[in-house]
N, C-alpha and C positions, 0 to 999 in steps of 0.2 A: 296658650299664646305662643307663637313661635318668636322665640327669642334672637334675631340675628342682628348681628353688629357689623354695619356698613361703613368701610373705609376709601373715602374718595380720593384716590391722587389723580389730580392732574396733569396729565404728562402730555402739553403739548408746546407748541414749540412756543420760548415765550418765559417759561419757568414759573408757573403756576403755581400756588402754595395749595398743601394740600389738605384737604379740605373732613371732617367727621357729617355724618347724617344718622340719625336712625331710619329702621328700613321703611322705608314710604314707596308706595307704588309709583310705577311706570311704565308704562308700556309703547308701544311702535305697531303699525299697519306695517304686515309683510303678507308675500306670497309664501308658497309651499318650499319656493326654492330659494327663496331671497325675500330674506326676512324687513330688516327695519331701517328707514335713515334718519341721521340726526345732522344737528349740526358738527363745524367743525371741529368744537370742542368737547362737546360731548362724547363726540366717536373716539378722541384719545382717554375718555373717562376711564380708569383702572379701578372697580369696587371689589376690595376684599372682605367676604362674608363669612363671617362664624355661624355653624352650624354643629348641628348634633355630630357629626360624622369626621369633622376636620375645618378646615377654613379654603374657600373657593375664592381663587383670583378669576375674574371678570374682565378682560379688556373691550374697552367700546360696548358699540350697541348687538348683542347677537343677530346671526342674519339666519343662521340654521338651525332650531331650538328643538330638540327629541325632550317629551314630555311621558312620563312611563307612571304616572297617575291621573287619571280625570278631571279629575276638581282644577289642577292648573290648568290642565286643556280647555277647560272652560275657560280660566279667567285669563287665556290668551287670545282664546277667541272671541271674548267680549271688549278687550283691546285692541283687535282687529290684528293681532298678529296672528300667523299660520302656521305653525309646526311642520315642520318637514316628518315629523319621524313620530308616531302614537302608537303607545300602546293598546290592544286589545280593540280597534276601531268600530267592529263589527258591534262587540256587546257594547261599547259607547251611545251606538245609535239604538239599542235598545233599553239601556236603560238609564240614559241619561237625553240624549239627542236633543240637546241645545246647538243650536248652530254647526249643526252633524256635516249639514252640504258643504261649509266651509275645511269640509279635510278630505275635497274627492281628490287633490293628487298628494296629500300627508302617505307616506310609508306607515303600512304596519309593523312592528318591531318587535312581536312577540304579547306573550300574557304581563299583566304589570308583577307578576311575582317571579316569571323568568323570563324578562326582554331578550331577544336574542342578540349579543353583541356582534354576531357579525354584520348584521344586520342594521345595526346602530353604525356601526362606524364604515360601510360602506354608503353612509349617507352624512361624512363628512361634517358632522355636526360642530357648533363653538359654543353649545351650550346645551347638558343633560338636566332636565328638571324629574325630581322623584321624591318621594319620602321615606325617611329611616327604617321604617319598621318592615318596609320589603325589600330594603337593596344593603342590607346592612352586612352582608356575607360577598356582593358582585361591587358594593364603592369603590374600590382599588380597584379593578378592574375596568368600571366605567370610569373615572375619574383617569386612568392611560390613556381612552379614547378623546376625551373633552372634558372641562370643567364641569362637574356636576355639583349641583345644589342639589339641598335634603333638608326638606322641612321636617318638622316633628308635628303631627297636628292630635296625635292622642299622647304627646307625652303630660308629667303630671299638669306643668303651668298651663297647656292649650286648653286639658279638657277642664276646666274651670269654666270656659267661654266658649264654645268652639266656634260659636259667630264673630266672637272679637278673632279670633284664631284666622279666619276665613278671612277677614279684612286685612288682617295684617298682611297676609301672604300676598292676598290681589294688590296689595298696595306694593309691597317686595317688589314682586313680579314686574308691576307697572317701572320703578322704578329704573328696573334693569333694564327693559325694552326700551325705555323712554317716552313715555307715557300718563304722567302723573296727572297732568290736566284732564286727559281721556277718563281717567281712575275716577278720578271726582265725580265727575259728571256722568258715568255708570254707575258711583254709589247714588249721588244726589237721584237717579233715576229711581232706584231702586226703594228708597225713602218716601218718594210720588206713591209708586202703586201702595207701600201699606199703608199710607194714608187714604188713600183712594179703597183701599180694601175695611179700612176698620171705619169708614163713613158708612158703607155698605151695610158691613155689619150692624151697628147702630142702629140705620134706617130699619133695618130688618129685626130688629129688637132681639136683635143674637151674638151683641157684644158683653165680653164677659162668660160667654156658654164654657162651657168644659170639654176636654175633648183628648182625644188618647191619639196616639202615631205608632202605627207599625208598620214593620214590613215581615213579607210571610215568604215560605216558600214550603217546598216538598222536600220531607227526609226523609230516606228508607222508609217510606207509606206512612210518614205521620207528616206531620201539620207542624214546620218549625218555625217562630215567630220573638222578631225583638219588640221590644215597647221601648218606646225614644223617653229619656230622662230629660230635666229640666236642664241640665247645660249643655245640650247638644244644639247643634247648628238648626236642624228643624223646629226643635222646639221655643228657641227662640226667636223663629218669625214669626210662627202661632202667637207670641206674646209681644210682640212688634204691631200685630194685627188688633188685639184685641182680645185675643182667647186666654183661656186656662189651659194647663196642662194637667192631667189627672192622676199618670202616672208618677208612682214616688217611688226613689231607690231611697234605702236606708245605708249607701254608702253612695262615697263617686264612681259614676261609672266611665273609665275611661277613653272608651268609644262611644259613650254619648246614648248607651240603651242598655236594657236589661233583657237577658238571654229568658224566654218567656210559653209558660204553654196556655192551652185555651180556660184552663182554671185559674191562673192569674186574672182572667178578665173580671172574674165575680165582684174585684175590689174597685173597678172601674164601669162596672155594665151600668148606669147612668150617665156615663160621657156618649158623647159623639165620638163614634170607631172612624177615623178615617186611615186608610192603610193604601199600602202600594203593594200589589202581585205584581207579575205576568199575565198576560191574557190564557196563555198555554197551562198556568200552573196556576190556578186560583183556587187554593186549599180552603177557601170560608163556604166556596159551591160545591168543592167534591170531598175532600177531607173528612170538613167539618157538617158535611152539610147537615147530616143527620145526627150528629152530636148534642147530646141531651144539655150538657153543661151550653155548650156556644145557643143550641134555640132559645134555653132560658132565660138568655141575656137583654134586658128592658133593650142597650139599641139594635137588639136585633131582632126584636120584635114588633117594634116604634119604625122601626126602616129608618133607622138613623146610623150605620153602616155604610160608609161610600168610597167608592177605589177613586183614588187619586187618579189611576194609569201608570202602565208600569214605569215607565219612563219619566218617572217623576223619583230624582236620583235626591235622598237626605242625605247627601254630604257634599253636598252642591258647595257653586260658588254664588256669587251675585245674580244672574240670568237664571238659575234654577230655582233662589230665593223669590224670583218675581213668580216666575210658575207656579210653585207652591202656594204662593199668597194666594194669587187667584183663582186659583185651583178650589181649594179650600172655600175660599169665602163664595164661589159661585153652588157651592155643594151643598154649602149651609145654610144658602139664601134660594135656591130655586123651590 
């Protein structure tokens, strides 16, 4: 759980007391180059935010927002605001592409683990969004350009939950933009479809099923592959929905999977495989194709085995959570 402490002074004219919240979302509808408006007290809002990295003064509503992690870019663009400035935009639309078209005039600014600052601050931004664990060496530096926020979302208290993790921050977020209304009413959305997905399931007499999450790729010509644990943000919409989770760590894992090869499956080859490749690089067709351990496996030989698409990102925010849901429950039920 990202832990931040919001400090609201009011500073408009008038002499307003000032005011404590904990972080609750909010967000604003902006363009790429102008971001959000509020009213007129809002916009003299000053929120001071404690975070892993130091404490971020906030004045008003941001209008120019540089996002150098995904998962916020998502839940700004499920608040209808626009980022001016994203990281890595390209592999965005490939392996996340939730509301991809909404950043054809967003700046690219670099990879999320080295944004390129000139690049950042030639786009005059009034608010850097990022998390600790990649910018923990360039803070000072981006912090000169613009107030930057820095979630924690694998530290110890997040990965306990990382779906409560995920809400809290879209709720932060919303907060800041000004948004909170909006915030709601994309979580309450999102509550619809796994209801709407674990009816499904039911009807289809495949609620309660068991089922495993990975994601794969190619390393140095082998087959590298995580298995999603039970506090991870995937794995708790599978159990939102109705599913089990099959995989078990016998510790916390605190990115939410375990580092995994194709003989780990022996202990779950009765679950439903559902996983996310690439189209380019689907190591279960070329890999593993003729691997003795992965053919012997009941669901892959049952054809209960099914690609998500690669573009179906497990560290989503809210709009990736509805993907998945549906994703999943149409795989399980056709």
């Amino acid at each position: 759980m990202v832990m931040l402490s919001v400090m609201l002074g009011l500073t408009a004219c008038g002499g307003n007391t000032a005011n404590t919240a904990n972080t609750s979302g909010t967000t604003n509808e902006s363009n790429a180059g102008n971001a959000n408006t509020g009213n007129a007290q809002v916009s003299e809002e000053v929120k001071r935010i404690k975070h892993p990295l130091g404490t971020t003064e906030i004045k008003g509503i941001p209008q120019r927002i540089v996002v150098l992690e995904w998962s916020y870019v998502e839940d700004l663009l499920a608040l209808g605001v626009k980022p001016v400035g994203v990281a890595d935009i390209e592999n965005y639309k490939v392996w996340v592409n939730v509301k991809s078209g909404e950043l054809a005039e967003a700046t690219d600014v670099g990879t999320r683990q080295e944004p390129n600052l000139e690049t950042i601050m030639s786009l005059k931004p009034d608010l850097i969004i990022t998390d600790d664990f990649r910018v923990a060496q360039s803070y000072d530096k981006l912090s000169e350009i613009a107030p930057t926020l820095v979630f924690a979302p694998y530290s110890e208290e997040a990965a306990k939950d990382q779906y409560a993790d995920m809400e809290n921050a879209f709720r932060t977020l919303a907060d800041i933009v000004g948004k909170t209304a909006e915030a709601e009413q994309v979580l309450d959305d999102v509550q619809k479809t796994y209801d709407e997905a674990k009816t499904k399931l039911e009807a289809a007499g495949k609620a309660g099923q068991e089922i495993v999450l990975s994601q794969a790729w190619s390393n140095q010509n082998a087959a590298a592959m995580r298995l999603f644990t039970d506090n991870s943000y995937a794995v708790k919409i599978m159990e939102k929905i109705g599913l089990k989770n099959g995989w078990k760590s016998d510790k916390l894992e605190s990115y939410g999977f375990s580092d995994a090869t194709v003989e780990s499956l022996t202990k779950v080859k009765q679950a439903n495989f559902l996983y996310v490749v690439q189209d380019d690089d689907n190591v279960f067709e070329t890999k593993l194709k003729d691997n003795a351990v992965w053919k012997g496996l009941d669901f892959v030989k049952e054809n209960r085995a099914y690609a998500l698409g690669g573009d179906t990102w497990l560290f989503g925010g809210p709009l990736t959570a509805q993907l998945l849901a549906e994703r999943a429950v149409n795989l399980l039920t056709k």
